[in-house]
Residue, then its C-alpha position, 0 to 999 in steps of 0.5 A: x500500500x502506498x502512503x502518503x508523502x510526508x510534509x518534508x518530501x511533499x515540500x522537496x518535489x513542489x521545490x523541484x518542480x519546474x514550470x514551463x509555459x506552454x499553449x494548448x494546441x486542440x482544435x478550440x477558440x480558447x488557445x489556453x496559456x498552460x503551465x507545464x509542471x515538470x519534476x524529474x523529466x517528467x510532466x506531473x501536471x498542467x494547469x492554465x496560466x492565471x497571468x493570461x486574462x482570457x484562460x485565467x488559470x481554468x482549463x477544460x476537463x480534457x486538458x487538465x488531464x493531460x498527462x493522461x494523454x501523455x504517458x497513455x499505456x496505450x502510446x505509440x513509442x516506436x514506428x511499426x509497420x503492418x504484418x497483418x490485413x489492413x484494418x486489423x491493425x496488426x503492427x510491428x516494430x520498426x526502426x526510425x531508419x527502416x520506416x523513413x527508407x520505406x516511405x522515401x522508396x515508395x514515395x520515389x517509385x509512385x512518383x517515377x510510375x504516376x506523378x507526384x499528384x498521386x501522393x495526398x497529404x491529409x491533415x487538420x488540426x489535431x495539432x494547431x500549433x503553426x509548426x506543427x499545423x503548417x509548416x515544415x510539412x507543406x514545405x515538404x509536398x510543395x516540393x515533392x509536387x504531391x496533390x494539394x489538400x483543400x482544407x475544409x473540413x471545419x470552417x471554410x464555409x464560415x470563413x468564406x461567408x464573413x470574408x464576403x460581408x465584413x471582408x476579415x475573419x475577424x470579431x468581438x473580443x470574447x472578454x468583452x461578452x462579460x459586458x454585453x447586455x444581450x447574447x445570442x449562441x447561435x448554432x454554439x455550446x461553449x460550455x463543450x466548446x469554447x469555455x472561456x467564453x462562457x464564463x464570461x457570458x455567465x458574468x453578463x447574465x449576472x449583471x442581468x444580460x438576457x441569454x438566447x439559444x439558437x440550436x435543434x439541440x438543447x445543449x448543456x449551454x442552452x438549458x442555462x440560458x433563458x431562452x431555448x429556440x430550437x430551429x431547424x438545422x440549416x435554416x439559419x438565414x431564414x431567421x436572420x433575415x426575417x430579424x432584420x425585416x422586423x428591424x427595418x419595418x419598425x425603425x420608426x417606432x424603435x429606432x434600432x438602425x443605427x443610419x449613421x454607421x450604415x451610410x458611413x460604414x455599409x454598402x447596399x443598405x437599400x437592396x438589402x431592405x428591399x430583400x428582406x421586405x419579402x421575408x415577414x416572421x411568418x414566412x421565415x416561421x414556416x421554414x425555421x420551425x420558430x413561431x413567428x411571434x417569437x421571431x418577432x420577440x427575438x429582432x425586438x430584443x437584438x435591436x434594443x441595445x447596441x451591447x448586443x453580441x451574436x455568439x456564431x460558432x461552426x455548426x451553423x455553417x455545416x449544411x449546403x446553404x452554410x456560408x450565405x447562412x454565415x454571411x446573412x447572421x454576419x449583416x445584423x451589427x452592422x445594421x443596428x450599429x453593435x459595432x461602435x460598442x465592444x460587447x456588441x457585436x459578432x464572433x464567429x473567428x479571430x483566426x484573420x487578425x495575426x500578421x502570418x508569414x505564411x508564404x514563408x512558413x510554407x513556401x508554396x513556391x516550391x511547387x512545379x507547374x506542369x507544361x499547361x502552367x497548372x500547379x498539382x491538382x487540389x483534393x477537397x478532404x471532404x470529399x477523401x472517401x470520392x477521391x480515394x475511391x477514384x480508379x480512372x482518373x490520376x488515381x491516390x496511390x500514396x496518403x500520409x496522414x498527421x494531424x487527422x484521423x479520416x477513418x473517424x471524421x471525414x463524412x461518409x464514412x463507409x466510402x472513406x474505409x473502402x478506400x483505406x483498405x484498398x491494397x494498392x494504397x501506401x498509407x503513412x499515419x503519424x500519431x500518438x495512438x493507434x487510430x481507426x485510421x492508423x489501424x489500415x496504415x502500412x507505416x505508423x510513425x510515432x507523434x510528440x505531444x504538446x508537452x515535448x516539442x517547440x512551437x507557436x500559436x495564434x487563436x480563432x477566439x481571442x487576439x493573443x500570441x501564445x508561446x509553447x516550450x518543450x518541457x520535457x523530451x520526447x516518450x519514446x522514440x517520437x518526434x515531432x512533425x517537423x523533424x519527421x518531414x526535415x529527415x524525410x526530405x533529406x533521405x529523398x534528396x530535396x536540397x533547398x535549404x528551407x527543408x532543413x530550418x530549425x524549428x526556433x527559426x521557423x518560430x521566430x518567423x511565424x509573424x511579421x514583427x513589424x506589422x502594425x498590429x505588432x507595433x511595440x511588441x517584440x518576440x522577447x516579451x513573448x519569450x519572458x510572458x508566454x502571450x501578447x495582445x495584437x494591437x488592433x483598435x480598442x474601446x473601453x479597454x477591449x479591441x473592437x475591430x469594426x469600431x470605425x469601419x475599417x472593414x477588409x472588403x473591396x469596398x472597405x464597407x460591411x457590404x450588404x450587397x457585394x460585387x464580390x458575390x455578383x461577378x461570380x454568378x452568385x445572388x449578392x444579397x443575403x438570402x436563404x440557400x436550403x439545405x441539400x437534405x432539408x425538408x423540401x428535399x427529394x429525400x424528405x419522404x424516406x428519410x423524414x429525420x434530420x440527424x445533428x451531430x454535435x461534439x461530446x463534451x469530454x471529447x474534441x472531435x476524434x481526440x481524448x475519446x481513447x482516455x477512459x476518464x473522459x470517455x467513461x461519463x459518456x458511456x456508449x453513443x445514444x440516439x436522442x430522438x423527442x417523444x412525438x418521433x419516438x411515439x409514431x415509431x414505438x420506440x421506447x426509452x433505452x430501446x435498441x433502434x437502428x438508425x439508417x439512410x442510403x450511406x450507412x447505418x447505426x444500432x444504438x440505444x434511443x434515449x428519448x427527450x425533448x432536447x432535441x426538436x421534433x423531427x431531429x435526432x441527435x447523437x453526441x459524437x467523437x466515440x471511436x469506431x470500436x465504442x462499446x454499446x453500439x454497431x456501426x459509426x456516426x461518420x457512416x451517415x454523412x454526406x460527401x456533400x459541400x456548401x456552397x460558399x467555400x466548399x466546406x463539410x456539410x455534417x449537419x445536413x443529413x436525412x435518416x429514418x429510425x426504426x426499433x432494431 
């Protein structure tokens, strides 16, 4: 039986601890400034800085149990390779030697039979840290000539649609929601997603800001607000416009335009009028599946106050019609001035604000054109299960995957295995586990984690640079990515010296120090405090990007109307995209179900879900389906149901609840593909489908029927 340690021994080991600054690097707007604690090489625990104002000294669940991810019994150590069927994941140890020379043979022949185009990377944000996200590794393929990936599995719907209006990604500063006085969270659940956010919304609403929910789904974050509206998925701009319908029509009597940042700071203010004079609370009611009166209720409320903030978040951008969704919700500050106050306002991202040398970090000049002039070919990693499936045309012959776990997030899951356990497919996996993906690799290379390599970040939730330090050496035999893509490049022959740049170099380049937005700041201080603020224009000590205008369109105004959109083809106004599987679908009659499919709480996407502590209070995947769908389909609680479309299908546990909306099933995911309790995978139901503002995923755009099984 252990004891415990005595007082003298507990005060040498806290004497001996060392603390190293540090930054998160998942896929969250938060970008935490950690402390690494570190005694005897090892990392002992990890808590978030209380000097840094947006994490001040919290941390999320998962994150405060990283040491868990870190000494994980079930962490890759060494590179293996495949001895048994692809999907079985039988792997066997290798030397770094033997599994760089495989790569780089194979790499060789398939460029010498096929063309460089037939080797893909596939990555994301596992890691989002920019060394480790984009750097070294694009270097990498540039200059190999692989086919490019086209990024998109998360927020390029978004992203496409704020640039469209607002002309930046760019938005309220999230330690200013504390003084809003109304709070929309529209298609978000920051109490999973964006913590710190929260908090601060938590502080508003007890300085009496009222707190509005829009989602299919009542979240952990919609219960505690004090209005849940429960709309349709994919609906979102039917609302937004009937808002601002309400907005013009009763102007006079409630004054909530504010004209004069419209006539200074917008473009089209009439066409947009005369848009959304067609789109009464009534028509919208019909579509959304919000009663007209509370449309109505909601505009009034938005249009009381300037210090109103709009919470946007990505789910409200996966569906066919997401970017103009995006872009139609972004006209509302602009329209009642929210602007002009720091807790007014929207934020969907911040990710536009940083000064990235991203030329330099990647070096996209690298790449060769072909004798026609074109660069290699772009693959949309939506759309990987197509693509790998392609036999005719330049098919993938080789795939290394970091950063990503396809066989779990990609959609339409099905087709994306099929392609994974294709025998004439090469697959690289660098990682720190044993994934649904790593389980069809021929090599699998072994991945630091945060705590054991050098690098740097920016957010897409607040404005601040965060610094990370190695605190400790690598577990194992692991290395970082960068390393693994200088070694691979010079074992290939690449000789430009980029391709062998140190990691503190790169680090060091990441930002245009003498950008404005930098003015005064050095990379010293960054060292000495672990973060530093942009220095973007601020009001009552907050930034507050569109207080003047100042907007990054051609025009320099919110643009209302856009010839951006119009020379394109495209409908320049805001306006209603339906979603591909909405209800006015050719599928809505076999598939009368949508399925929303938003993010476990003590998951992030794919990562933490193989950590029982945090896996454990989720227990198996449930199919939650409201009382009336259960009813027709004579489904009781806790029922074994099968839940199927013509992609896949899924047996699971129904839990029948009101919390989510008549005609919506939901199933919280992030499980991976072998979670106990259920037979099939969420990921099999989703659609290859894109959006039609930067080609992004369409997740929540998905019909299903729901049978007892």
């Amino acid at each position: 039986m252990n004891s415990l340690p005595s007082s003298a021994e507990h005060a040498a080991t806290q004497s001996a601890t060392r603390i190293v600054k540090g930054a998160c690097p998942h896929d969250c707007p938060d970008t935490c400034a950690l402390e690494y604690h570190v005694a005897d090489g090892k990392l002992i625990d990890v808590k978030g800085s209380a000097a840094h104002s947006v994490t001040g000294g919290v941390l999320c669940t998962k994150v405060a149990k990283y040491p868990l991810r870190t000494y994980h019994p079930t962490r890759i150590k060494t590179p293996l390779k495949r001895v048994g069927a692809k999907g079985d994941g039988k792997l066997a140890p290798i030397s770094w030697d033997e599994a760089l020379a495989t790569i780089a043979s194979k790499f060789k022949s398939i460029t010498t039979e096929h063309g460089a185009e037939a080797i893909l990377p596939y990555s994301y944000a596992g890691n989002m840290g920019i060394l480790q996200y984009a750097s070294m590794d694009r270097r990498f393929f540039h200059a190999l000539g692989a086919s490019q990936l086209d990024r998109t599995i998360c927020s390029s719907a978004g992203a496409a649609g704020l640039q469209i209006t607002l002309g930046a990604r760019l938005g309220t500063d999230v330690e200013a929601f504390a003084h809003s006085e109304v709070i929309i969270l529209w298609g978000t659940n920051p109490i999973t997603s964006n913590l710190h956010l929260w908090s601060r919304c938590q502080e508003a609403k007890r300085r009496g800001a009222k707190l509005i929910a829009i989602d299919p789904y009542r979240s952990l974050s919609a219960e505690k607000c004090h209005q849940w509206l429960a709309i349709k998925p994919g609906t979102d701009a039917a609302l937004a416009l009937a808002m601002m319908h309400v907005l013009i029509r009763d102007d006079s009597r409630t004054h909530a335009l504010d004209h004069e940042y419209i006539a200074k700071h917008t473009l089209g203010f009439a066409e947009l009028k005369t848009r959304v004079a067609e789109w009464t609370p009534e028509r919208a009611a019909a579509i959304c599946g919000i009663p007209a009166n509370e449309i109505e209720a909601l505009a009034a409320l938005y249009g009381s106050t300037k210090k109103a903030a709009i919470r946007l978040n990505y789910g409200m951008q996966r569906h066919g019609g997401g970017g103009m969704a995006v872009r139609t919700v972004a006209c509302l500050p602009a329209l009642t001035g929210a602007w002009t106050e720091a807790s007014g306002g929207l934020l969907l991202s911040t990710s536009g604000a940083y000064p990235m040398n991203t030329a330099y970090l990647e070096r996209p000049d690298l790449m060769s054109r072909d004798a026609n002039g074109k660069l290699p070919r772009m693959v949309n990693m939506c759309a990987i299960g197509d693509a790998l499936g392609q036999a005719s045309v330049a098919p993938i012959k080789a795939m290394f995957v970091y950063n990503s776990n396809p066989a779990a997030v990609a959609p339409d899951g099905n087709q994306v295995l099929a392609g994974l356990a294709r025998e004439d497919l090469f697959t690289v996996v660098h990682d720190i586990f044993i994934t649904d993906t790593a389980r069809f690799a021929d090599i699998v290379l072994p991945a630091t984690t945060q705590p054991e390599h050098d690098d740097i970040h920016r957010s897409y939730g607040h404005y601040d640079i965060v610094l990370n330090r190695r605190a400790i050496e690598p577990v194992g035999e692991s290395l970082a990515n960068t390393e693994v893509f200088r070694r691979l490049a010079k074992l290939m022959g690449m000789s430009d010296p980029c391709l062998s740049e140190s990691d503190e170099s790169m680090i060091a380049h990441a930002f245009d120090w003498n950008h404005p937005m930098l003015a005064g700041q050095t990379f010293e201080s960054l060292e000495r405090d672990g973060f530093l603020r942009l220095n973007y224009p601020k009001k009552d000590g907050f930034i507050t990007p569109f207080l003047h205008g100042s907007f990054g369109t051609p025009s320099g105004k919110c643009e209302f109307y856009s010839e951006t959109l119009a020379a394109r083809g495209l409908d320049p106004l805001p306006n209603y995209t339906p979603p591909h599987e909405g209800d006015e679908s050719d599928l809505a009659n076999e598939y009368p179900l949508s399925l929303n499919t938003p993010p476990a709480r003590n998951f992030m996407n794919s990562t933490f879900a193989n950590i029982e502590e945090l896996a454990k209070p989720h227990g198996a995947p449930t199919l939650q389906i409201h009382p009336n769908d259960a009813a027709r389909r004579g489904i009781a609680n806790e029922a074994r149901v099968k839940v199927w479309n013509r992609r896949g299908e899924m047996k699971l546990a129904a839990k029948v609840t009101e919390d989510t909306r008549e005609g919506v099933t939901t199933i919280l995911w992030g499980h991976w593909r072998d979670h106990p309790g259920a037979e099939g995978f969420v990921n099999d139901l989703t659609s290859q489908a894109l959006t039609d503002l930067g080609q992004g995923a369409t997740f929540y755009d998905c019909r299903v029927q729901v049978a007892t099984a």
